[in-house]
C-alpha positions as CSV (number, residue, x, y, z in Angstrom):
1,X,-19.0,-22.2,3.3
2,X,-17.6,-18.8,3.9
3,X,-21.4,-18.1,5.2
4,X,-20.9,-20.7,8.2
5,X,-17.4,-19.3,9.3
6,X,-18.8,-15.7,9.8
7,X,-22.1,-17.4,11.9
8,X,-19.2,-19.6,14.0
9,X,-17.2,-16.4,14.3
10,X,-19.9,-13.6,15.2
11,X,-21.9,-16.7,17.4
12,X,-18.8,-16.9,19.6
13,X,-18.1,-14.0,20.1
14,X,-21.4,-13.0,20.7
15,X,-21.2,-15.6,23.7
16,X,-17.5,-15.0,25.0
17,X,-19.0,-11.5,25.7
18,X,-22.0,-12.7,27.3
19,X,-19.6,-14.9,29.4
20,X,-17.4,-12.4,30.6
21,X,-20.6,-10.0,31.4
22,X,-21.9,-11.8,33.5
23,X,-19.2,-12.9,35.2
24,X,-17.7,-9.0,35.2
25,X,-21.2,-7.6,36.8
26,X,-25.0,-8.8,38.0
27,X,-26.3,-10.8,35.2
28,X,-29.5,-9.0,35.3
29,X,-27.6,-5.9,34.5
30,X,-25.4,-7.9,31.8
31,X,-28.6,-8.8,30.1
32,X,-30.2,-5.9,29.9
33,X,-27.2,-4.3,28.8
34,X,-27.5,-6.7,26.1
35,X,-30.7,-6.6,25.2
36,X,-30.0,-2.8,25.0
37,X,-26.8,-3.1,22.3
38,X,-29.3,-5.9,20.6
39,X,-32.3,-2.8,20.0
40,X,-29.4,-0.4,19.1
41,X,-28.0,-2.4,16.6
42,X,-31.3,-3.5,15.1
43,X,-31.3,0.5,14.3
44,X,-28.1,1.0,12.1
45,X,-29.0,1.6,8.6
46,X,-26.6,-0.3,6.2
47,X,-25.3,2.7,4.8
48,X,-24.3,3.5,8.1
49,X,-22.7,0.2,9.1
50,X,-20.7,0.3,5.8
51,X,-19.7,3.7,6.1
52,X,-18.2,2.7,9.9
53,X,-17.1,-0.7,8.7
54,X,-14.9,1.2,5.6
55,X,-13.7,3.1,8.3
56,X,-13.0,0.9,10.4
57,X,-10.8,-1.0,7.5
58,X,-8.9,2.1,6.7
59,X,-7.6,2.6,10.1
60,X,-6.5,-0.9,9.9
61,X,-4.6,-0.8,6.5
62,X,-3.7,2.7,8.0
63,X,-1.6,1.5,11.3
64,X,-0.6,-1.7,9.1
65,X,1.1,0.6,6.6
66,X,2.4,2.8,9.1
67,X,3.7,0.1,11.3
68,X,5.3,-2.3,8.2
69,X,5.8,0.3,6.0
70,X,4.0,-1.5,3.2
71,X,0.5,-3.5,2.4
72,X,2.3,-6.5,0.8
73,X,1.2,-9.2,3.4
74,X,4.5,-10.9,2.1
75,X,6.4,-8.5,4.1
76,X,5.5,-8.4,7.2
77,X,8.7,-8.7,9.6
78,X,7.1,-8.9,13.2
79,X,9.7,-8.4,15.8
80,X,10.5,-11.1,18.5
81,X,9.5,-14.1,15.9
82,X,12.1,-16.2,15.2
């Protein structure tokens, strides 16, 4: 199940970005620009996506922790919600 969340997830927002390229420049451009990110990505070893995706994570725990103080996700006191 948890498979066909992340293929919903990445699909969409694989196409919201397509949208908004196309509408943001030429399409021709937008798809070539694509198609460029598409052979770059095809090139990442996986021990280079996990060392950027462990990064990636700590600077998120890291500005979660600085902003609340704590990890605990019981915590969390956002200001303006009421």
């Amino acid at each position: 199940m948890a498979f066909w969340v992340v293929k919903g997830l990445s699909t969409a927002m694989g196409e919201a970005t397509s949208d908004y390229l196309v509408g943001a420049m030429a399409p021709p451009i937008a798809v070539v620009l694509g198609f460029a990110a598409f052979l770059a990505a095809l090139g990442v070893p996986y021990t280079v996506s996990s060392i950027v995706c462990a990064l990636v994570l700590l600077t998120v725990f890291a500005t979660w922790r600085s902003t609340e103080k704590t990890l605990s996700m019981h915590s969390i006191d956002t200001a303006g919600a009421d």
